[in-house]
ZAMI-582905 format. One line per field, with one value per atom (N, C-alpha, C, CB): atom name; residue number from 0; residue in three letters; x, y negated, z. Coordinates in nm, 4 decimals. Glycine has a CB too. Layout:
N
atom = c(CA	...)
nr = c(NUM	...)
rest = c(Ala	...)
x = c(X	...)
y = c(Y	...)
z = c(Z	...)
//
This chain:
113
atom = c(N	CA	C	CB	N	CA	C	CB	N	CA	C	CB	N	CA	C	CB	N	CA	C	CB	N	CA	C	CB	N	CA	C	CB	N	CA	C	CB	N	CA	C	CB	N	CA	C	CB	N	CA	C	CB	N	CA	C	CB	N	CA	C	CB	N	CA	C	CB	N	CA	C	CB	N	CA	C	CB	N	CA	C	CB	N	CA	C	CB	N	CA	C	CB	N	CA	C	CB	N	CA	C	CB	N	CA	C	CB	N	CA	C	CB	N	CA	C	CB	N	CA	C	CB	N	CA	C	CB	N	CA	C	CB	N	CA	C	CB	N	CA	C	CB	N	CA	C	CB	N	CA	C	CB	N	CA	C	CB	N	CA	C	CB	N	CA	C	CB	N	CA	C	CB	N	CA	C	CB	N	CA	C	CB	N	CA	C	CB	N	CA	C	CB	N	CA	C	CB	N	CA	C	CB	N	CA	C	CB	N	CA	C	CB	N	CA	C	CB	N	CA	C	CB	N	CA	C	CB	N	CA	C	CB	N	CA	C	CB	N	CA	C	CB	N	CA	C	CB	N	CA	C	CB	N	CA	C	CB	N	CA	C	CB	N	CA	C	CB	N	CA	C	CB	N	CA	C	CB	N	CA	C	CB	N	CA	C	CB	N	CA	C	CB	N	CA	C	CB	N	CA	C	CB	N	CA	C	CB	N	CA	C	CB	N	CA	C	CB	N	CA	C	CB	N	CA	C	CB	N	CA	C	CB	N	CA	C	CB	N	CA	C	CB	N	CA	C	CB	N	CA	C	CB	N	CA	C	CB	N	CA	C	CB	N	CA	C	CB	N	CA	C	CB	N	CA	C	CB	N	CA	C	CB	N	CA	C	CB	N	CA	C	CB	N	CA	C	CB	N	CA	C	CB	N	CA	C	CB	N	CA	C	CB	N	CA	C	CB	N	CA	C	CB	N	CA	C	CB	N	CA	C	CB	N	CA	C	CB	N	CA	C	CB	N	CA	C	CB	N	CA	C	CB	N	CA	C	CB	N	CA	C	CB	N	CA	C	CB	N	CA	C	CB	N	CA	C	CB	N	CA	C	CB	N	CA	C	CB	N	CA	C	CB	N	CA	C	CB	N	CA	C	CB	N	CA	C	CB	N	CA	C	CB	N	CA	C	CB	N	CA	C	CB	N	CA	C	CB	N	CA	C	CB	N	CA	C	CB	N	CA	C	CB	N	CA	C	CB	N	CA	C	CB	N	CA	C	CB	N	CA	C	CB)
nr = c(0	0	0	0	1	1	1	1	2	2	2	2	3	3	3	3	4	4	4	4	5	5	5	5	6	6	6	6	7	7	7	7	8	8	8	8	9	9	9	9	10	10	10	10	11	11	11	11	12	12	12	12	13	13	13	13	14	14	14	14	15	15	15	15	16	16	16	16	17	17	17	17	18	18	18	18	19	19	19	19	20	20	20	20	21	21	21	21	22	22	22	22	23	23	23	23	24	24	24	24	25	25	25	25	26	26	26	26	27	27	27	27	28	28	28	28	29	29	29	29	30	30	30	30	31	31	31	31	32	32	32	32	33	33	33	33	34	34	34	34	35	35	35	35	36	36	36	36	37	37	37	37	38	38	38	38	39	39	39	39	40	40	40	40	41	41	41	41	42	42	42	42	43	43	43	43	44	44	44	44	45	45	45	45	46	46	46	46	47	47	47	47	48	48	48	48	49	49	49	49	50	50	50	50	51	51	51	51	52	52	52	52	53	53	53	53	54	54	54	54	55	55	55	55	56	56	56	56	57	57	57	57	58	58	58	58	59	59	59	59	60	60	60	60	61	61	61	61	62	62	62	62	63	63	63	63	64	64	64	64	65	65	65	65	66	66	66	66	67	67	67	67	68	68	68	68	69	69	69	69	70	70	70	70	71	71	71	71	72	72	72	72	73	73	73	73	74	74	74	74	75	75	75	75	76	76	76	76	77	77	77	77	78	78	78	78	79	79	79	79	80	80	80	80	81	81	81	81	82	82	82	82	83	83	83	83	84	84	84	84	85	85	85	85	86	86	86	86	87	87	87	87	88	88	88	88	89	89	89	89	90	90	90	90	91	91	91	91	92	92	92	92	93	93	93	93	94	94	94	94	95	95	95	95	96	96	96	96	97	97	97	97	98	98	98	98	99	99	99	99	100	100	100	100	101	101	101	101	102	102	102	102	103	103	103	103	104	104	104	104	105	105	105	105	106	106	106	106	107	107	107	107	108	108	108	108	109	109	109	109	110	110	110	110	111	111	111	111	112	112	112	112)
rest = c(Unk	Unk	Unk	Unk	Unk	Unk	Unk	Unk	Unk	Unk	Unk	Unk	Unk	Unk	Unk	Unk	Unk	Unk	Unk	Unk	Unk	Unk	Unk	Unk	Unk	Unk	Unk	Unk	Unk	Unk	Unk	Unk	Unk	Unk	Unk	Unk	Unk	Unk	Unk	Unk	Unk	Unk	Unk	Unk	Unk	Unk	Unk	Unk	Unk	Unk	Unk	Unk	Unk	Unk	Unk	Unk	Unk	Unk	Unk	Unk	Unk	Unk	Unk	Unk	Unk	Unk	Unk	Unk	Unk	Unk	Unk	Unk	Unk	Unk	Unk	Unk	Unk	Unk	Unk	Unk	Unk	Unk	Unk	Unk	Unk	Unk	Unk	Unk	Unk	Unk	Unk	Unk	Unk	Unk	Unk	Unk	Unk	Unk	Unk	Unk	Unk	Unk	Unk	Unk	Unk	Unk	Unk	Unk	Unk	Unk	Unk	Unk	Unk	Unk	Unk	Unk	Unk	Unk	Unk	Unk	Unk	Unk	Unk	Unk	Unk	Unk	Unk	Unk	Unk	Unk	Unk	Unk	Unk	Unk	Unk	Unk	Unk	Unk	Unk	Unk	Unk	Unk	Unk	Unk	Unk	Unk	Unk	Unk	Unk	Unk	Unk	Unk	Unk	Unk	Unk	Unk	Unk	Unk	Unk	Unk	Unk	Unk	Unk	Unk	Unk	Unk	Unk	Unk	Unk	Unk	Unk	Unk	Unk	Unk	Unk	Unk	Unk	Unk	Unk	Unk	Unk	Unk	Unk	Unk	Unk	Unk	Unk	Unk	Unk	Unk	Unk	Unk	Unk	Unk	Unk	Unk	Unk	Unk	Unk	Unk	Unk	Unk	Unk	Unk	Unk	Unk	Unk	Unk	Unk	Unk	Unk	Unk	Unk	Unk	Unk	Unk	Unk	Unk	Unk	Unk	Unk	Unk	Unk	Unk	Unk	Unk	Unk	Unk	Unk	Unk	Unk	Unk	Unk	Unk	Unk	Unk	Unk	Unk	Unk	Unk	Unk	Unk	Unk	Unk	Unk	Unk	Unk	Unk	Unk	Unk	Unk	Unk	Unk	Unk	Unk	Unk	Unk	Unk	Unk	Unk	Unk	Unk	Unk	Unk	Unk	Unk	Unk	Unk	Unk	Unk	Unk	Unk	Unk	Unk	Unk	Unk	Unk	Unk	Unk	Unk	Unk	Unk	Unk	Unk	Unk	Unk	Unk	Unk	Unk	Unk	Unk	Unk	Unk	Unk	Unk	Unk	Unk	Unk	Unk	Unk	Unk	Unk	Unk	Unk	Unk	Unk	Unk	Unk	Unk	Unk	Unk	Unk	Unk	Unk	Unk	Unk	Unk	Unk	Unk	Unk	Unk	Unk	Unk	Unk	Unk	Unk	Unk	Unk	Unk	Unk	Unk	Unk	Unk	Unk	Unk	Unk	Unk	Unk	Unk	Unk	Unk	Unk	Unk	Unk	Unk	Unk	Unk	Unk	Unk	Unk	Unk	Unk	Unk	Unk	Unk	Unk	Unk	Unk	Unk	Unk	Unk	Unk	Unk	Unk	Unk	Unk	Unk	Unk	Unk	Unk	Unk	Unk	Unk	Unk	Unk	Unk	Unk	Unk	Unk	Unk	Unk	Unk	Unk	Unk	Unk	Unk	Unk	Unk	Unk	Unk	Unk	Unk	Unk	Unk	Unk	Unk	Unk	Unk	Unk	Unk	Unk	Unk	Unk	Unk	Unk	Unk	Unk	Unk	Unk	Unk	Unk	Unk	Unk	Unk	Unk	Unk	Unk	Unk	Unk	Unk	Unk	Unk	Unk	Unk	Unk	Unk	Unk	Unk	Unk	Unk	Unk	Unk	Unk	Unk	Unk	Unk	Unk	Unk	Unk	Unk	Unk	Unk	Unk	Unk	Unk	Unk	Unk	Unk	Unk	Unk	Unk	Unk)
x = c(13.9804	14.0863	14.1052	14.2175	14.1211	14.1220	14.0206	14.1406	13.8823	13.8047	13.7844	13.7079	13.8315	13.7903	13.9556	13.7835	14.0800	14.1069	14.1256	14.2502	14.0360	13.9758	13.8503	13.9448	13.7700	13.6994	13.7058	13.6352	13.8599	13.9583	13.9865	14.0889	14.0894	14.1433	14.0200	14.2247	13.8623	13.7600	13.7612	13.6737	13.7237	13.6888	13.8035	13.6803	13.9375	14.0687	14.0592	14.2087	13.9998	14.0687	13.8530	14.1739	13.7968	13.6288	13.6805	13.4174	13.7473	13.7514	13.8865	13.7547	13.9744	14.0316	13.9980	14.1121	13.9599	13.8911	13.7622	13.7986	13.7338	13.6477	13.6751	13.5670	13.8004	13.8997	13.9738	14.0199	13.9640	14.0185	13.8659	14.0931	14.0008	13.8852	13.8218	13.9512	13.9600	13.9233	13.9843	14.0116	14.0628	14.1339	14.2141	14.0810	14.3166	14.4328	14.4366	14.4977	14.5268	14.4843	14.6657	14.4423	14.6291	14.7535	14.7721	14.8067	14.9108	14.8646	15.1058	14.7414	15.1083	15.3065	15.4055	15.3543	15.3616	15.4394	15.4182	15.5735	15.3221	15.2961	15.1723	15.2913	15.1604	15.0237	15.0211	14.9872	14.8830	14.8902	14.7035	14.9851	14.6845	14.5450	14.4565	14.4998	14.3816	14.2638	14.2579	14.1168	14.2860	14.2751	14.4082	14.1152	14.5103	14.6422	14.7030	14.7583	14.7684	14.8096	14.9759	14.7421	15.0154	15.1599	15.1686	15.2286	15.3187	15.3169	15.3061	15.4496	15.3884	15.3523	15.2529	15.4035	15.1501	14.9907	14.9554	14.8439	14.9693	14.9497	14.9723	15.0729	15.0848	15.1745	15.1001	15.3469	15.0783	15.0237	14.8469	15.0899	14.7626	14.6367	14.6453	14.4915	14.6684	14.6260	14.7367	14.6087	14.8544	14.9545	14.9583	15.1395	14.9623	14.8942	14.7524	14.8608	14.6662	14.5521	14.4631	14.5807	14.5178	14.3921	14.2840	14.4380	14.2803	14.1856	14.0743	14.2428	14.1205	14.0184	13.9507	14.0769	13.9555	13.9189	13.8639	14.0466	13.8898	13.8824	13.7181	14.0504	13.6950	13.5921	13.4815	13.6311	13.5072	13.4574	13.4140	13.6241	13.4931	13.4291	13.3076	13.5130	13.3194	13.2242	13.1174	13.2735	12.9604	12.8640	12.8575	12.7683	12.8704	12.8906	12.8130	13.0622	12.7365	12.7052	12.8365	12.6380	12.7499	12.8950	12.9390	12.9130	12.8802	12.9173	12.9794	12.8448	12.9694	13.0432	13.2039	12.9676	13.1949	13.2975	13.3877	13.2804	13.3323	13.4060	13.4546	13.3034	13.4029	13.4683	13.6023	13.3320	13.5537	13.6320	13.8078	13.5545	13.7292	13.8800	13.9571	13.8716	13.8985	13.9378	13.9676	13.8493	13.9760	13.9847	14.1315	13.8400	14.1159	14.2662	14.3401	14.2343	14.2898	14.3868	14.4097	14.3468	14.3474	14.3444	14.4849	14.1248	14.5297	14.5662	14.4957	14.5308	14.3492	14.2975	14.2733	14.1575	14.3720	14.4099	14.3730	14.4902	14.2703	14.2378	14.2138	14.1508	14.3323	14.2628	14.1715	14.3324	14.1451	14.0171	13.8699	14.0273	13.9163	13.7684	13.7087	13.8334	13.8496	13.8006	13.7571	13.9383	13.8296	13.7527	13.6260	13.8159	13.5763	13.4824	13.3481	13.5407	13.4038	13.2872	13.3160	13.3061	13.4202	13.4067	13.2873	13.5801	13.3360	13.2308	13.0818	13.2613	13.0841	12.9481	12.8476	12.9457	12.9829	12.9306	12.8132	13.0940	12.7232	12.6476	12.7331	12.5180	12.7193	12.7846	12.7916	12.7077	12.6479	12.6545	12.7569	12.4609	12.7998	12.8984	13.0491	12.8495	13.0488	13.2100	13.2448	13.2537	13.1573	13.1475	13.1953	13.0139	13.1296	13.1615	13.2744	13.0035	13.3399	13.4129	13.5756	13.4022	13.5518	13.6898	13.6157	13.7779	13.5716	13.5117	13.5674	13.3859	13.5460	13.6281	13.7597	13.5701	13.8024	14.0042	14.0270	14.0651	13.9627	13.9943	13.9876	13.9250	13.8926	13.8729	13.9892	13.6881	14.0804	14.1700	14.3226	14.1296	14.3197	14.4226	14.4577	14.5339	14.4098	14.4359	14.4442	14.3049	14.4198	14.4170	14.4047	14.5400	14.3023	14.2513	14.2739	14.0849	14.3190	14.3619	14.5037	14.2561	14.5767	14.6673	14.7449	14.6913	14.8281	14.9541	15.0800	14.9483	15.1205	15.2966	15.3512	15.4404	15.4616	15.5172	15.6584	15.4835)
y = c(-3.2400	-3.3141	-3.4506	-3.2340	-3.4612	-3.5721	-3.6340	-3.5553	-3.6089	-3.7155	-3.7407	-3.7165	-3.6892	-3.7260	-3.8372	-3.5315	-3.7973	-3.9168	-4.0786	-3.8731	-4.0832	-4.1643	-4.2554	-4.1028	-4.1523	-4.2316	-4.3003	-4.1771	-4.2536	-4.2984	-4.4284	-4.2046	-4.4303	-4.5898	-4.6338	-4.6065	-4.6586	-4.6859	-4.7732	-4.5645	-4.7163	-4.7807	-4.8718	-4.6654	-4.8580	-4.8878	-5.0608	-4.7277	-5.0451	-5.1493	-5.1968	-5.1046	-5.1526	-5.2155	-5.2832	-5.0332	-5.2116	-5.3221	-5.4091	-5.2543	-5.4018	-5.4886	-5.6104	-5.4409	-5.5945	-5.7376	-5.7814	-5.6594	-5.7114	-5.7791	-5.8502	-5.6951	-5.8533	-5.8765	-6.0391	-5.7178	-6.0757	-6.2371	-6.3157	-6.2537	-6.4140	-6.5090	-6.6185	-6.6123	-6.6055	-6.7084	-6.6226	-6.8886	-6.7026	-6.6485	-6.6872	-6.6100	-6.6112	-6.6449	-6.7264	-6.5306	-6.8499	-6.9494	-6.8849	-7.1529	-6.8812	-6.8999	-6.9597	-6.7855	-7.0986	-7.1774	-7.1477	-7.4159	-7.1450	-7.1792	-7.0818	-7.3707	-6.9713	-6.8881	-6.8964	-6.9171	-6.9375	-6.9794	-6.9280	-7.1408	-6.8733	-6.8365	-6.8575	-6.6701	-6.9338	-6.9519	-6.9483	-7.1345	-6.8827	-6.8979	-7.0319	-6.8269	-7.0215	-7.1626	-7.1705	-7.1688	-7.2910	-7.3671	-7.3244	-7.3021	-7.2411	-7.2234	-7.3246	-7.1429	-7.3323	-7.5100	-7.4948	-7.5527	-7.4580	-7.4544	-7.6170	-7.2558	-7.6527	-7.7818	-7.7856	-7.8503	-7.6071	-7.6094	-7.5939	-7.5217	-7.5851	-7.5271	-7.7045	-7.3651	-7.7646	-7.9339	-7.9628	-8.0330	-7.9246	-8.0045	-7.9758	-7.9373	-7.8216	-7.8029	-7.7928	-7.6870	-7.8051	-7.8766	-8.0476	-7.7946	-8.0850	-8.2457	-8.3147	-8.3170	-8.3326	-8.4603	-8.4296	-8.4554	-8.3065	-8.2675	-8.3529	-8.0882	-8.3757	-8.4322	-8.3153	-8.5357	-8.1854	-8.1309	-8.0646	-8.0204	-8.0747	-8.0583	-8.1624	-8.0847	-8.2758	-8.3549	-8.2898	-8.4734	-8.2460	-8.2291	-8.1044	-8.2249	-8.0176	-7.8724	-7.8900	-7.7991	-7.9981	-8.0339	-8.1256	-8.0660	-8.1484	-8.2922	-8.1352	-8.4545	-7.9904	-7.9440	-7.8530	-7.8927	-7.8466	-7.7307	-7.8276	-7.6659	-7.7253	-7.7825	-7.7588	-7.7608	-7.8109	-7.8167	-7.9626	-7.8005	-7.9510	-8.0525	-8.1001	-8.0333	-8.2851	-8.3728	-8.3731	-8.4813	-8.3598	-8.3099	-8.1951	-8.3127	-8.0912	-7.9906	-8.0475	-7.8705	-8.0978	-8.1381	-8.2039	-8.1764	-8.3054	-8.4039	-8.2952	-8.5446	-8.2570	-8.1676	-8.0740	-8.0450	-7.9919	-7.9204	-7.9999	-7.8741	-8.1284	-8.1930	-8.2510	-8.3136	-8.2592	-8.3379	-8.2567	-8.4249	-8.0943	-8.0248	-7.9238	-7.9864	-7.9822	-7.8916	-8.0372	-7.7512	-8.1601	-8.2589	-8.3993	-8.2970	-8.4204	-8.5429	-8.4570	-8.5654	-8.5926	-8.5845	-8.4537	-8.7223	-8.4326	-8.3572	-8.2362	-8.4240	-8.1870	-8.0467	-7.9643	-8.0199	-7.8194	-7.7191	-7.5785	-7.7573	-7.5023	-7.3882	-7.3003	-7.3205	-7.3295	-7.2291	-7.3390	-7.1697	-7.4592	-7.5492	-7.4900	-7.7762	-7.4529	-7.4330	-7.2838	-7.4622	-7.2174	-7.0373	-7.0509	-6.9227	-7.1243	-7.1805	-7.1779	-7.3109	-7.3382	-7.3703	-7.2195	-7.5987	-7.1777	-7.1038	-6.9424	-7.0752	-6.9185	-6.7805	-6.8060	-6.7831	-6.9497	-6.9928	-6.9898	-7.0786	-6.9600	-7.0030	-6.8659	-7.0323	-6.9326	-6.8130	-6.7688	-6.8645	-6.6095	-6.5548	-6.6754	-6.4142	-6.7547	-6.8319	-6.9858	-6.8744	-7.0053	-7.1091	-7.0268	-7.1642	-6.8861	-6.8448	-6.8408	-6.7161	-6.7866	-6.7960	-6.9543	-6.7529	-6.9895	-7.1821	-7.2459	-7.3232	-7.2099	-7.2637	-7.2440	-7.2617	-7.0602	-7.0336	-7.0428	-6.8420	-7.0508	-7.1119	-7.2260	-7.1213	-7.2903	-7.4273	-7.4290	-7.5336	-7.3574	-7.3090	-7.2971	-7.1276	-7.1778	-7.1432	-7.2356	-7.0478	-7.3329	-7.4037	-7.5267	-7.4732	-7.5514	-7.6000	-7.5541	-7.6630	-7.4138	-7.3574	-7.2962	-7.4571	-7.2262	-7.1368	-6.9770	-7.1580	-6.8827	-6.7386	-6.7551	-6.6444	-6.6337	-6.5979	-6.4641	-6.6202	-6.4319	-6.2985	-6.3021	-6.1323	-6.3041	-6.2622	-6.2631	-6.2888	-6.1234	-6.0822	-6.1179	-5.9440	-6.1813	-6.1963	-6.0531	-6.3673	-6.0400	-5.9208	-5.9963	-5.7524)
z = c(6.9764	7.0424	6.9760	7.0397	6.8333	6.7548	6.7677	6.6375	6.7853	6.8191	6.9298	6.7772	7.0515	7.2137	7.2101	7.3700	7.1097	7.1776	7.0714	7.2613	6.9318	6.9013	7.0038	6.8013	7.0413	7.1527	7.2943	7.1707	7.3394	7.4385	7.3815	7.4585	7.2592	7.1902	7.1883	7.0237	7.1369	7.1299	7.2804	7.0969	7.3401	7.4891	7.5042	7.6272	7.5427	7.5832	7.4713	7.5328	7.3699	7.2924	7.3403	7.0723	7.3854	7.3456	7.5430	7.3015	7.6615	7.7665	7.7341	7.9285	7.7018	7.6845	7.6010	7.6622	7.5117	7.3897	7.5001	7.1708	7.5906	7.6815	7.8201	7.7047	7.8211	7.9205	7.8495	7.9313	7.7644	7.7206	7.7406	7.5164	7.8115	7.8362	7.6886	7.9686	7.6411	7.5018	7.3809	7.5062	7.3116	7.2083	7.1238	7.1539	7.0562	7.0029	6.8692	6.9906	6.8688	6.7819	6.7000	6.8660	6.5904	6.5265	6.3889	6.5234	6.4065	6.2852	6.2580	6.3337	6.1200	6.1059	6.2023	6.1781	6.1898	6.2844	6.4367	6.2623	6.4650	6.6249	6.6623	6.6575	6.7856	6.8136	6.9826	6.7555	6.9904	7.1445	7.2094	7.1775	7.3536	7.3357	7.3331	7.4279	7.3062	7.3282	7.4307	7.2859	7.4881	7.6497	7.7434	7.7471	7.6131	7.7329	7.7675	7.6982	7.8220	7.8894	7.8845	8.1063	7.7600	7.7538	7.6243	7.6832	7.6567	7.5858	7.4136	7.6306	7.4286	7.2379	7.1754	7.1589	7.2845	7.2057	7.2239	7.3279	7.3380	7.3281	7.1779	7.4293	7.1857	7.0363	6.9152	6.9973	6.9296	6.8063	6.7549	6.7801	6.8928	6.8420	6.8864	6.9182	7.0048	7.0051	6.9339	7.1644	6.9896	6.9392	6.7763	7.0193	6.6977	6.5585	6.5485	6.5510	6.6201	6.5762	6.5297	6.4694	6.5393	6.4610	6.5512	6.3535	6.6927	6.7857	6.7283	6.9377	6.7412	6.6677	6.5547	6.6172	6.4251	6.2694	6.3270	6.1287	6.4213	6.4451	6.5408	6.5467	6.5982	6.6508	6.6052	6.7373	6.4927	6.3812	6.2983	6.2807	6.2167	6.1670	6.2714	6.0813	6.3471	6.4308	6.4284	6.6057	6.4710	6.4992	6.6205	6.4340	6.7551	6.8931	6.8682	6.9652	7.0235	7.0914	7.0870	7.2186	7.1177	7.1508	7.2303	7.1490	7.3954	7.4956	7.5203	7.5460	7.4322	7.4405	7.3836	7.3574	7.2526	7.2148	7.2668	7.1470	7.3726	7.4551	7.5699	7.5146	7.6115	7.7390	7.6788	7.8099	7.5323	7.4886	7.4726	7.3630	7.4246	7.4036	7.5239	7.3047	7.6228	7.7422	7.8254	7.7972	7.8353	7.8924	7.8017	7.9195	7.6679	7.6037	7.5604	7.4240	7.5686	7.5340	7.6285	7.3972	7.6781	7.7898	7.9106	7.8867	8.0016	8.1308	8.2189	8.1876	8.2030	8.3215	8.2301	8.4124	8.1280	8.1218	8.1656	8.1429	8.1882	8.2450	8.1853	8.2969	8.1830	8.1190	8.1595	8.0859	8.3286	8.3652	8.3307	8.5727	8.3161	8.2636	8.0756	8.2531	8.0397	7.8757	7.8705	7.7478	7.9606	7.9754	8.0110	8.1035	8.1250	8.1645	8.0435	8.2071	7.9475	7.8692	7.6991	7.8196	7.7307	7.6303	7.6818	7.5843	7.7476	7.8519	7.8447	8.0506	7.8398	7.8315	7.7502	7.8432	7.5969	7.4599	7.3795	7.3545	7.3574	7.2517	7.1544	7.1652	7.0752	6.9761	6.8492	6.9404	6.8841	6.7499	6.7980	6.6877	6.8627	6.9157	6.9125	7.0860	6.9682	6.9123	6.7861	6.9442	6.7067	6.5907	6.5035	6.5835	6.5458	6.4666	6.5429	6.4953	6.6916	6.6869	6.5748	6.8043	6.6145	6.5242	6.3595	6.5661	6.3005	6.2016	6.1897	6.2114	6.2284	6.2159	6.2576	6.2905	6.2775	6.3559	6.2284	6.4769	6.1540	6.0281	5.9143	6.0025	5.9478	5.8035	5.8211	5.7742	5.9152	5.9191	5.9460	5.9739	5.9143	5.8410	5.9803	5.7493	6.0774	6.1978	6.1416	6.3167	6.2061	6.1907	6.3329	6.1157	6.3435	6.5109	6.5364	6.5477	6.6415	6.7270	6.6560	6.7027	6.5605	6.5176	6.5773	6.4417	6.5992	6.6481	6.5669	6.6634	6.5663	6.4728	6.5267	6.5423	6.4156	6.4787	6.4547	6.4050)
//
């Protein structure tokens, strides 16, 4: 019984983590997803500036980079454009982006409680 319903939570938590389109950025008590288009996640990667440094550390094409930023920081805003180029990304591109979230003081997935 204990292990049929370990392998239930197994699945339940293996489609759901397959069910986000991006992922949870959390920097100072705040956590919001990558490419959500609410004004405090604005605030707290672009008008912060650290979308910039957060894309200066990744190794991304520049074109990737430019879209990434113009799509979570410009006027033409899109969070289905950043699900978009994120869905797109090889393991070795998810990897380096939150890599670089982290090396500028983020935490990823984290739940606050």
């Amino acid at each position: 019984m204990k292990i049929g319903f370990l392998l239930i939570l197994a699945a339940v938590t293996l489609v759901l983590s397959a069910c986000t389109s991006t992922f949870l950025v959390y920097k100072d008590g705040k956590g919001y997803f990558f490419g959500g288009d609410s004004k405090a996640k604005y605030d707290m990667l672009c008008a912060s500036g650290d979308m910039n440094k957060i894309l200066a550390d990744s190794h991304l094409d520049a074109a990737v980079k430019d879209s990434l930023y113009k799509y979570n920081c410009s006027e033409e805003r899109s969070p289905e454009k950043v699900k978009q180029i994120f869905a797109s990304f090889s393991v070795d591109q998810r990897k380096d982006i939150k890599s670089a979230f982290r090396k500028n003081g983020y935490e990823i997935n984290k739940l606050a409680c």
